[in-house]
C-alpha positions in Angstrom: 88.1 -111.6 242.1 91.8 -112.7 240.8 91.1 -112.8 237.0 92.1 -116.8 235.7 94.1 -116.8 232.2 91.6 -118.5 229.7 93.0 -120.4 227.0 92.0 -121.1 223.7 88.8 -123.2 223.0 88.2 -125.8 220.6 84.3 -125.2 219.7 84.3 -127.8 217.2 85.7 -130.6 219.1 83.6 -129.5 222.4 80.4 -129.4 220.0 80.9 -133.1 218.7 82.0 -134.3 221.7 78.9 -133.2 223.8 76.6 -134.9 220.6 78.8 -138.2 221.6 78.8 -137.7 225.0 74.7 -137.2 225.2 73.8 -140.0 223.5 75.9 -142.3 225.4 75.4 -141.1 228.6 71.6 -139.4 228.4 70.5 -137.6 232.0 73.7 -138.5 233.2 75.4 -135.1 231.0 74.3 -131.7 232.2 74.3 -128.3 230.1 72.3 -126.0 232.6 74.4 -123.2 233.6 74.0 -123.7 238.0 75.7 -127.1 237.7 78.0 -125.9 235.1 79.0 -122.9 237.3 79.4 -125.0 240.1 81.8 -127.5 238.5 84.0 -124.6 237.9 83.8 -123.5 241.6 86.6 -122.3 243.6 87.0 -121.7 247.6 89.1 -119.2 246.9 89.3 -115.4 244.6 90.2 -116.4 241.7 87.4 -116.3 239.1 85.1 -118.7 238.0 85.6 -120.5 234.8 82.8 -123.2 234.0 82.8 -126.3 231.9 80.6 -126.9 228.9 79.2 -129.8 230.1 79.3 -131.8 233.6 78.9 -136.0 233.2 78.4 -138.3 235.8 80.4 -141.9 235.4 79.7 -145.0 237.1 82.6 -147.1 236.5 86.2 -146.9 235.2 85.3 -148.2 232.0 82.7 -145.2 231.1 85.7 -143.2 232.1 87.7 -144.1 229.7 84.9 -143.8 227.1 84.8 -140.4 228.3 88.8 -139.4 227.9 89.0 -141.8 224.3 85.9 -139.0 223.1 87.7 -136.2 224.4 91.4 -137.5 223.3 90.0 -137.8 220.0 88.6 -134.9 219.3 91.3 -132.5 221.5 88.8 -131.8 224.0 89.9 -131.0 227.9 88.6 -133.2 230.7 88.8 -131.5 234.0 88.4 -134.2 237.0 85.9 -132.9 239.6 85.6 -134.4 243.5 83.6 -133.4 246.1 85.5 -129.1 245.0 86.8 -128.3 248.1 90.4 -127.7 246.7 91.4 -124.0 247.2 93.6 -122.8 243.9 91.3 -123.0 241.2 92.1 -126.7 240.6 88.3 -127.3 239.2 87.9 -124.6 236.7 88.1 -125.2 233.2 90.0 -122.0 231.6 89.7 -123.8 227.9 85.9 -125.1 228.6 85.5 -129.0 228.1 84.3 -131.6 230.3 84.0 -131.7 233.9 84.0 -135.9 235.0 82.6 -135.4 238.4 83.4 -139.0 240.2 80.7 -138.4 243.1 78.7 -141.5 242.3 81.8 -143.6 241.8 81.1 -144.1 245.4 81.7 -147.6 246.8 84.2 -149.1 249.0 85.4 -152.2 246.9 86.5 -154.3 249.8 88.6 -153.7 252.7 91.5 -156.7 254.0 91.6 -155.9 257.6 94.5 -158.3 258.0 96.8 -156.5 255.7 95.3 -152.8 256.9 94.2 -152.0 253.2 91.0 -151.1 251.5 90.4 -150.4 247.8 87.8 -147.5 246.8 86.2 -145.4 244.1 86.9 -142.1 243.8 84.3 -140.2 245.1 84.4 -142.2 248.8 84.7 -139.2 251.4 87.0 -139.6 254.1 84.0 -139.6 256.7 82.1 -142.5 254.5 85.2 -144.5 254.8 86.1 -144.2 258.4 81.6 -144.7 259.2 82.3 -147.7 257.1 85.8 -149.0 259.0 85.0 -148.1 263.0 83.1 -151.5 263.3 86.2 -153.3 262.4 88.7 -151.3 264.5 90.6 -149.6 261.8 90.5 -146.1 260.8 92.2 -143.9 257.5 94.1 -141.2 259.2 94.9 -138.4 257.0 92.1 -135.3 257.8 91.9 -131.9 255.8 88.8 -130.7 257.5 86.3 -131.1 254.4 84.7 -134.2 254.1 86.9 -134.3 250.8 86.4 -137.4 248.6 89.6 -139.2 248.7 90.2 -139.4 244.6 90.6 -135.7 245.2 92.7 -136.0 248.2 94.9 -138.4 246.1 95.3 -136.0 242.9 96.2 -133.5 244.8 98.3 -135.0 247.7 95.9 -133.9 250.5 97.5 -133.3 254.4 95.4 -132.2 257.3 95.8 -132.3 261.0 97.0 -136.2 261.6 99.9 -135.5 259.3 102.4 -135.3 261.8 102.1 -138.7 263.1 100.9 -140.8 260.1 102.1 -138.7 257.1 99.5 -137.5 254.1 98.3 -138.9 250.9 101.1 -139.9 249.4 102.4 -141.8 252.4 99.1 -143.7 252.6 98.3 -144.6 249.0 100.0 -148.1 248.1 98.0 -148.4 244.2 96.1 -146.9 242.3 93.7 -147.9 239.3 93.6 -144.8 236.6 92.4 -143.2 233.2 95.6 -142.1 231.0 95.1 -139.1 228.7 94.6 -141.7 225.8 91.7 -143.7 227.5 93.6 -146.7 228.0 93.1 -148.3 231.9 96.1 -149.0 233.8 97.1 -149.9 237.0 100.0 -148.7 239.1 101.1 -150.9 242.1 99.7 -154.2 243.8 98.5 -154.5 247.3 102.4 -155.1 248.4 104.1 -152.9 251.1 106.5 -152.2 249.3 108.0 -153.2 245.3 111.1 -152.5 243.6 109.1 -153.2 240.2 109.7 -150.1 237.9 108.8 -146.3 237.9 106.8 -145.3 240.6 103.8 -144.3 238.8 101.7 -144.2 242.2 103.5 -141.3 243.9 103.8 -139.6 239.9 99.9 -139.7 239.8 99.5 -139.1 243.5 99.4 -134.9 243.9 99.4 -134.5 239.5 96.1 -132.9 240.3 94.6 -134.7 237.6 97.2 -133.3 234.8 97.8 -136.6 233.7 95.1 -139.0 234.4 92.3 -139.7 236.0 92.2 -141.8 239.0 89.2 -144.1 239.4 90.3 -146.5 242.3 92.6 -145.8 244.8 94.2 -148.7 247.4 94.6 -147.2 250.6 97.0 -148.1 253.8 94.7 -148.0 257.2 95.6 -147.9 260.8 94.2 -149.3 263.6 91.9 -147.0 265.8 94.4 -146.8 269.4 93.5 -148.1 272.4 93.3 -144.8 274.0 93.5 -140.8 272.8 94.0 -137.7 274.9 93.9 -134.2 273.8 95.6 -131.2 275.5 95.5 -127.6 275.4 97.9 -124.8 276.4 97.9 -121.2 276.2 101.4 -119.4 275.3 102.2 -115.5 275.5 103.2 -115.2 271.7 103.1 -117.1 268.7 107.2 -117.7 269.0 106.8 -119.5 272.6 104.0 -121.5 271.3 106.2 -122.8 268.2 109.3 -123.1 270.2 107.4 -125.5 272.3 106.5 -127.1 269.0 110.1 -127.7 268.3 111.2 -128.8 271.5 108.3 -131.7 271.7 109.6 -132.6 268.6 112.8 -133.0 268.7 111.9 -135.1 273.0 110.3 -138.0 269.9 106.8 -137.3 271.7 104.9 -139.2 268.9 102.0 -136.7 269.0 99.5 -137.2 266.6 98.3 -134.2 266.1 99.2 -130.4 266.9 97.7 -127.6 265.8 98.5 -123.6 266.4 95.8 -120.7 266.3 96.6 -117.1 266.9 94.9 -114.8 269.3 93.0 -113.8 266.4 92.1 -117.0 265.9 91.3 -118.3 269.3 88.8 -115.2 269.6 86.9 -115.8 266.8 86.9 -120.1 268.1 85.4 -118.2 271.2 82.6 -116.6 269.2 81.8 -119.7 267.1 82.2 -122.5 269.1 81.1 -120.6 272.3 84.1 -121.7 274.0 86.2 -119.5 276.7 89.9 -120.2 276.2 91.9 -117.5 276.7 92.3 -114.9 274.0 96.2 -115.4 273.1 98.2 -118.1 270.9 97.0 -121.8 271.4 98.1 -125.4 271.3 95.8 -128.1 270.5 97.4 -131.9 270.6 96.4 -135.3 270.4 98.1 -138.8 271.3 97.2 -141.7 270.3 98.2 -144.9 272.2 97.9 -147.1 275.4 95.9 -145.8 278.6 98.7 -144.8 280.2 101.2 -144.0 276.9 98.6 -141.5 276.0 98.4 -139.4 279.9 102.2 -139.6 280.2 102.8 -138.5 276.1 100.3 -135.2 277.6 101.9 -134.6 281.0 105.3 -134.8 279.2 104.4 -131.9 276.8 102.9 -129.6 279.9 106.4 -130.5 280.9 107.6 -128.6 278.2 104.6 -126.0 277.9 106.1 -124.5 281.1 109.4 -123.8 279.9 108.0 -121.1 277.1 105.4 -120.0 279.6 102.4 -122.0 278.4 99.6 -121.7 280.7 96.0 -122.7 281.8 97.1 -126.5 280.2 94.6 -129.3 280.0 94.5 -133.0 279.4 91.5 -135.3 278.3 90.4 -138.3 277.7 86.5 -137.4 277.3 85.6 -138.4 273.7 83.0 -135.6 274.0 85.6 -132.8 275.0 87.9 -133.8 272.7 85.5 -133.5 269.8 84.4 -129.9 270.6 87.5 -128.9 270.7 88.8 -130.3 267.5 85.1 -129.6 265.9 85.9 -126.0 266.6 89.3 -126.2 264.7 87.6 -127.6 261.5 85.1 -124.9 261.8 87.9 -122.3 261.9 87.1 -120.8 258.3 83.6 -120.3 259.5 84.7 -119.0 262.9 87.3 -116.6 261.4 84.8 -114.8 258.7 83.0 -113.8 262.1 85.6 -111.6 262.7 84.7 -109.3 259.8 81.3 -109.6 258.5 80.5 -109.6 255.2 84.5 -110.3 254.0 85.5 -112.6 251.9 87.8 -115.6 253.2 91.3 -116.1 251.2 93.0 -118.5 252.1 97.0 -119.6 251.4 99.5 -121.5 253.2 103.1 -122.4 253.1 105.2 -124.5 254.6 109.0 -124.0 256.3 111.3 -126.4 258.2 109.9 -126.4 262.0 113.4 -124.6 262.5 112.2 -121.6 260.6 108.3 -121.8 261.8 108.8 -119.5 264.4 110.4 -116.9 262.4 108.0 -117.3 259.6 104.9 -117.4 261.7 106.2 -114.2 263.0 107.1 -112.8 259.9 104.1 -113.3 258.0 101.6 -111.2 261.4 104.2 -108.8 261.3 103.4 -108.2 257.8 99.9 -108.3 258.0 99.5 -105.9 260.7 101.7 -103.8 258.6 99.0 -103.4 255.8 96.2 -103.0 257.9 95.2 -106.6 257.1 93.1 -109.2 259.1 94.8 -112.7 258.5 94.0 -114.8 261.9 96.1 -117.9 261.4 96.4 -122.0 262.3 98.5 -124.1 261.3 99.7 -128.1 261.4 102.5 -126.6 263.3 104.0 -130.0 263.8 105.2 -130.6 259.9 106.2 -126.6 259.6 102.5 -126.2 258.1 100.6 -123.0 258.8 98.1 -121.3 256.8 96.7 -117.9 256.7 92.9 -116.2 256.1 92.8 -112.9 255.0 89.6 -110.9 255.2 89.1 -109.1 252.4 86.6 -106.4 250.7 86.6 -107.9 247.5 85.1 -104.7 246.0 88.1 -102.5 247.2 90.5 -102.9 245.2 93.3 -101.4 247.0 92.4 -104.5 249.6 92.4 -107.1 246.5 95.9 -105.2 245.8 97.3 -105.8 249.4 95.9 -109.2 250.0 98.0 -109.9 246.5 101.1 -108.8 247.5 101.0 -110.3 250.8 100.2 -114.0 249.7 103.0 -113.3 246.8 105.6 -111.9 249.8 104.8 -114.9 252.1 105.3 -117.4 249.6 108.8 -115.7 248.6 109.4 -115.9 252.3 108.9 -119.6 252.7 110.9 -120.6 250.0 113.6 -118.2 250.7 113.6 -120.2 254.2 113.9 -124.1 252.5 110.2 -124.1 252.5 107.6 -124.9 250.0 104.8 -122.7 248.5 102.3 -124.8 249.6 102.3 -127.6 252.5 98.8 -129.0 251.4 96.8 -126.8 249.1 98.5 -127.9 245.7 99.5 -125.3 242.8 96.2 -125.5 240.7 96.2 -121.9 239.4 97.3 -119.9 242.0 100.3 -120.9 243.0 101.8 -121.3 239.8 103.8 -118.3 239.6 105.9 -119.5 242.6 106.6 -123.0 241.5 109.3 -121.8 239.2 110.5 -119.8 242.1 110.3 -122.8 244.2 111.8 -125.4 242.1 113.6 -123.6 239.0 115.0 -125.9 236.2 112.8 -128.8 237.8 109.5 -127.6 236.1 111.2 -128.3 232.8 111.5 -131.8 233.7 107.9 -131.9 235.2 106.9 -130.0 231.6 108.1 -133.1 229.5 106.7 -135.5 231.6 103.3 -134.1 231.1 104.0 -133.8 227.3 105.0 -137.1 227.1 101.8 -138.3 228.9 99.1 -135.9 227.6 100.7 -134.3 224.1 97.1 -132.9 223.1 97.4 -131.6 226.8 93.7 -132.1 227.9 94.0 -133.2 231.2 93.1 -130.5 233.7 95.1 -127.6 231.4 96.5 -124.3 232.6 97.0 -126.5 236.4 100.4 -126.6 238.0 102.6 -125.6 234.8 
């Protein structure tokens, strides 16, 4: 495991403010070490670091009787979701209080005319979209898990619809939050749009919970198309493949979604799924639109396929095809620990202008081959995203050492190429060494904004900065 910096610990606050805490909120705080442990859970290596003390709200207002206890007393409140975040963005490296939102659950109302609904935090993206299909309208934005969307919002959540409808801070209009004093405030109306002051929505919107606490979220929907086809196509290397990328691009195909997977990738899909594609690098697309928009958006890409020597391409419109083949994406971090037994699954991703994907894609194989690594790869090729699973021994430490350098080499890489550290997965803990790489003097600026907000800094601390 990646050791996480802890940081000091105020006993005496924590001690009081679990006496306050339990007598206001009874068998809705837990001690016992499982749920403590699991509150401080991360997807990825880096180690585990556990609140004292995991409380359940049920409404905004016992939130802020939560954070007022905590402010008081200089006492950290780490929000918790559904913990599928992968950079440590749970743990607690000064102990305090893990506000777990799950049973702030409930979809508040939804104004189909206006394509908004209004939600608690601890909605999932699948709850809300079981909830919306009977009245035509869907939320687009899909990052695999069955994330809640509070969580999506704090940390600015993407996924494989991003290249036609944008992510999370593209679909958030408002948002109802906890400051780091306790007080209740709310950051936008229902509007489409507002000149009316700072935007606090897009502030709060990917803060990771570093400065409040979001408790409802206002949320822009679409309605569900008329018609969807998928495709498929096989290329001879990963550079054809995101070539072809580029090209459907820049032809204003309004593709919904298009995703890569390496050979490595597509074999272990094979294994999993019990599919037979062929074993190289992959396409997968969708379009969303009219009967006919949709077949001619997909014949116009095989168009394209051909000219960087895609092959065995295929177009549907079978709701149950399409699922298995986009279930079998999702299931790609369960596929791809197939390929070596027993390994651990780290996960990091990056993202470059689609100009530069190619290269980078490239690039970052190249290197993995180099050290003897096994990092299969997929990526939301159509916004520049790709990310990349390394399969590692975590008792070798010459492995641990590797898998370091490399995720430390392709981050330098993306930003030396205009890109970002991370497309999607947020900075959390891990990725904080390369924000200052990324952004430089900027995360001064970010530093006094969360000083301003949170002086006693016990909002999610030792996150982002």
């Amino acid at each position: 495991m990646v050791q996480a910096t802890a940081l000091p610990r105020n006993e005496e606050g924590i001690e009081t403010v679990l006496g306050i805490l339990k007598q206001r909120f009874g068998d809705r705080l837990q001690t016992g070490a499982s749920i403590r442990e699991q509150h401080g859970h991360t997807t990825t290596w880096i180690t585990n670091q556990a609140p004292d003390a995991v409380v359940f709200p049920h409404s905004t207002q016992e939130v802020s009787e939560i954070v007022r206890a905590c402010a008081e007393h200089h006492v950290p409140v780490i929000p918790f979701g559904t913990g599928t975040s992968l950079e440590g963005h749970v743990n607690a490296p000064a102990g305090g209080i893990s506000v777990d939102l799950g049973q702030m659950n409930a979809i508040l109302a939804v104004h189909t005319d206006d394509l908004d609904c209004v939600v608690q935090p601890g909605v999932t993206r699948e709850q809300l979209n079981t909830h919306l299909r009977d009245q035509g309208l869907f939320f687009p934005i899909d990052p695999g898990a069955n994330a809640s969307l509070g969580g999506m919002a704090s940390t600015r959540a993407s996924g494989t619809n991003a290249v036609r409808y944008g992510t999370m801070k593209d679909n958030v209009l408002a948002l109802e939050a906890v400051m780091p004093d306790g007080q209740i405030i709310r950051t936008a109306q229902r509007a489409r749009k507002s000149s009316a002051g700072y935007d606090l929505t897009r502030l709060l919107v990917g803060a990771e919970g570093t400065l409040g606490i979001i408790t409802e979220i206002t949320l822009r929907l679409q309605g569900i198309p008329e018609a969807i086809s998928s495709a498929r196509c096989s290329f001879p290397s990963v550079d054809a493949a995101c070539r072809a990328v580029m090209t459907t691009i820049q032809y204003g195909i309004p593709v919904a979604r298009i995703e890569l997977l390496d050979a490595q990738s597509v074999g272990a899909a094979n294994a999993y799924s019990k599919l037979d594609l062929p074993e190289v690098p992959l396409l997968l697309l969708e379009f969303h639109g009219s009967e006919s928009g949709v077949v001619e958006q997909a014949e116009t890409f095989g168009t394209i396929a051909e000219d960087f020597g895609g092959s065995d391409f295929a177009m549907t419109t079978s709701t149950e095809e399409r699922n298995k083949l986009w279930q079998a994406r999702h299931d790609m971090y369960w596929a791809s620990l197939g390929l070596r037994p027993g390994a651990r699954g780290i996960s990091t991703d990056v993202c470059v202008p689609i100009s530069r994907l190619a290269e980078c894609v490239t690039a970052a194989q190249e290197k993995a081959a180099g050290m003897g690594l096994i990092a299969p790869t997929v990526g939301h090729v159509g916004d520049g995203n790709f990310h990349t699973l390394l399969l590692i021994d975590m008792e070798n430490a010459d492995e641990v050492a590797k898998a370091d350098e490399f995720v430390g080499w392709l981050n330098d890489l993306a930003i030396s190429m205009d890109g970002t550290c991370t497309g999607e997965h947020g900075i959390g803990q891990g990725k904080k060494p390369y924000l200052a790489k990324e952004l430089g003097p900027a995360t001064k600026y970010m530093a006094a904004i969360k000083v301003a907000l949170d002086p006693d800094n016990i909002m999610n601390p030792g996150k982002i900065l």
